[in-house]
Each structure stands twice: as C-alpha cells, then as structure tokens.
Residue, then its C-alpha position, 0 to 999 in steps of 0.5 A: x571354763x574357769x576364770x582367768x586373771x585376764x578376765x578381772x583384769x579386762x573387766x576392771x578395766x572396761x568398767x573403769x574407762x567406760x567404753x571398749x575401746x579406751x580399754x581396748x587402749x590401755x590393755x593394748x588389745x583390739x576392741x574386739x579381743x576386748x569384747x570377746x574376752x568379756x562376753x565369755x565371762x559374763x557368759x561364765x557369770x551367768x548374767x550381764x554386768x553392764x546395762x547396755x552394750x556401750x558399757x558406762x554403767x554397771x548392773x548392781x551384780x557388776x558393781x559387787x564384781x567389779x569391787x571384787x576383781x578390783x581387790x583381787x587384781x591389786x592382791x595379785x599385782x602386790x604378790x608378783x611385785x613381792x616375788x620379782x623383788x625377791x628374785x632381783x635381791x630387793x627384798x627378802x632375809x638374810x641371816x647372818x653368824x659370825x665371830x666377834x672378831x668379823x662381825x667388828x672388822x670385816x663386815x662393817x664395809x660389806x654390809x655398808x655397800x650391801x643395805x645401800x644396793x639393797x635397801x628392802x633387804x632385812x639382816x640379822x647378824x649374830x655373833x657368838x664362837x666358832x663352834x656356835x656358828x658351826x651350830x647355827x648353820x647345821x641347824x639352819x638358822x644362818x644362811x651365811x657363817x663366818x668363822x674358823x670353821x671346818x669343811x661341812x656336809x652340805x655347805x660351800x666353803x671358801x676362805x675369806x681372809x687369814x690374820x696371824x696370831x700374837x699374844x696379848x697382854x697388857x701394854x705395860x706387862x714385860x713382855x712388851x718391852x722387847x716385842x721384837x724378839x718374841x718367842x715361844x719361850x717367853x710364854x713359858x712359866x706365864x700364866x696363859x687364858x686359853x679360849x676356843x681359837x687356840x684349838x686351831x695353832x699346831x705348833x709344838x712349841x705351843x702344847x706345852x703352853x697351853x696344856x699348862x693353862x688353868x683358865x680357859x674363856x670362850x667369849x672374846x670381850x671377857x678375855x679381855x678383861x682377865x688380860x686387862x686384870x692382870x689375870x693372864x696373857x693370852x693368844x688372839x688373832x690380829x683381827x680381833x685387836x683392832x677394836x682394842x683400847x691402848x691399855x692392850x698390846x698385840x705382839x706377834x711372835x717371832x718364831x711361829x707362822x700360826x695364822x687363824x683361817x676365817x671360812x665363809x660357809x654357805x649352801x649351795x648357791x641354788x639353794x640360797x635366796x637371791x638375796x643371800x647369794x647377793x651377801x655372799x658375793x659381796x663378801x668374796x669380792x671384799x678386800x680382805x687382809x691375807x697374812x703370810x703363812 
C-alpha cells in the first residue's frame, strides 16, 4: 500500500497533539479512524513510531518521519494554495502588447482597477506598432494585444474603441488657423510623414497624399518630433494626442469619416489563464471612446 497524504498529515498530527483523540479533534474524525489510519502506516513502516500506545513520545525513527512529513505537508499545503490562487485570478502573469497610444490613454484606469482586485498578479505590458504586436501574439509571447490589428487564426477578437483620425501639426503652422474648414484639399502640396496607422484610412482623397509622402516613421514619440521640427504634418488618431504637449494641434478634417479601429485579440477564453481572462474582462467592460463612423 502506498503512502497517502492523509497518512503524513494524521501522523503530523498525532505526533503533535499527543494523544488520538486531540488528533482525533483537529482532523475531525473519530479516534478510531485515527488509530486505524496510523497503525496501517506504521504497518507500511514497517516499524512502531511512538513508544507506547498513548502516543506522547516519539521512536528515534518517528523523530526523522515526523520532521519529514512535516516538510512534506507544508510543501504540499503551499502547492495547493499556489494552484487555487491561480484558479481565483490572485496570482499568476499577465503579458501585455499594445500601442502607444493605448497603453497612455486606455489602460492606465483598467489596470488601476485590476492590480487593486488583483493584487498577486504580476504584468508586463510592452508598447511597440500595430504590426509588432501582431507579432508578439503569433509568437506567444502576449497573452493580450491590443492595437489595430486584423482577424488572426486562433484568437478572439472584439473591438475596443474607435477614434477619428485628424492631422497634426504644429499650433502655430496655418493649418490651424481655420481648422474648421478643414479638408483633404488643404493636405495637398504639404509636406506629409507617414507612419504605420495610415495604411488603415481608405479615402481616396487620402492616396494621393500619402503616395506623395517622402518621410515615412513608425515610432509615435519620433513623429512628434519631425512634426514639432517643422519637418511635416502628419495623420494620427485622437488617442494618441491626448498626452500631447500644447505646441501640437489635432485638427479633424471635415470631409472624412476615417476612424482608427483598436481590436483586443486573445486566445480563446479556455485557453487562457484565469488571470488573463480576468484582464481581459476588465478590459471589454471599460468605458471606452466609440467615434461616429
């Protein structure tokens, strides 16, 4: 017969109370299940572990058990509480990828409310371009993305949030002096910066634009810059500006309905840790901005 964790864990007990029947107490059995469940494993043993049957004193054998079981049983406790935090959410990873734009004005609020409900949780959020956080989840390295992101073999998806696209420039540069009236037409001749985000605006007033484009920047913090130089004006969506300093404008145009679509992708829900699944339900229950297509 093999041994059992009752059987440390009755043993442990035995040997600490003194007595079967104050074992007997704490175990929440009767004395003789007790009795019983220790005679099979000093049977097992092969030897006694106590010195007379009132069981106070421990054989030199039972000494070296008891200090092994002992360990044992607090390895194993430690293990179960390890697993049934992780199944409640109250540990465990979450790795996140998104763009910059997110990670500044959508998931400082969501991930206030998260580490306060989940306080043993560890997260690593990373910030890079759509398409590098399109990577990070087919390589498994991000349990979350979020970004404008297409439909991937594999992964949920849900839509998050829409923000209209506007150009942005410098405050004093003359496009923002009659913002209002802004138009496609006004972006012709200008001297545009392109970047990754562009890609998703199907306007046809917009080709031309960017087709003439020279300058092309992926990083969201460098195109700032070539804007604030006087380099160029460029395309972003709303999100992205609220961090803005005031030497920056954000002006929408008004003969477009371009709207940047942010997508969270996930694996399926079974496939994800309880602690992921949590993060992501916070995130779908978010108030999060929904522009007018």
């Amino acid at each position: 017969m093999a041994i059992k964790i009752e059987m440390l864990r009755c043993f442990r007990t035995v040997a600490e109370q003194g007595s079967l029947a104050d074992a007997a107490e704490v175990l929440g059995r009767t004395p003789s299940a007790v009795s019983m469940m220790l005679r099979q494993f000093e049977e097992h043993i092969g030897a006694p572990l106590f010195e007379s049957a009132r069981k106070s004193h421990l054989t030199p054998l039972g000494a070296l058990i008891h200090a092994e079981a002992r360990r044992e049983l607090e390895h194993f406790d430690r293990t179960v509480s390890a697993i049934e935090s992780m199944a409640r959410a109250e540990t465990g990873h979450v790795r996140l990828a998104v763009t910059p734009s997110v990670g500044q004005a959508i998931m400082p609020p969501i991930l206030r409310g998260y580490m306060a409900d989940h306080p043993g949780v560890l997260v690593d959020m990373r910030d890079s371009d759509s398409a590098s956080v399109q990577q990070e989840l087919a390589a498994g390295r991000a349990d979350i993305g979020l970004a404008t992101l297409p439909p991937l073999p594999g992964f949920e998806r849900h839509l998050i949030c829409t923000d209209r696209f506007g150009v942005v420039c410098p405050a004093d540069h003359v496009l923002a002096r009659d913002w209002s009236d802004l138009t496609w037409s006004d972006l012709t001749g200008m001297d545009f910066i392109a970047n990754g985000l562009c890609r998703h605006i199907h306007d046809e007033n917009f080709a031309p634009i960017l087709d003439a484009a020279r300058l092309h920047v992926a990083n969201t913090a460098s195109l700032l810059s070539m804007v604030r130089a006087g380099t160029g004006v460029t395309l972003l969506p709303e999100l992205a500006m609220q961090r803005a300093d005031d030497d920056l404008a954000f002006l929408p145009l008004r003969d477009s309905t371009a709207v940047r679509e942010v997508w969270m992708l996930t694996p399926a829900e079974g496939l994800m840790t309880p602690a992921a699944r949590a993060m992501a339900r916070a995130i779908r229950m978010a108030d999060l901005p929904r522009a007018a297509g």
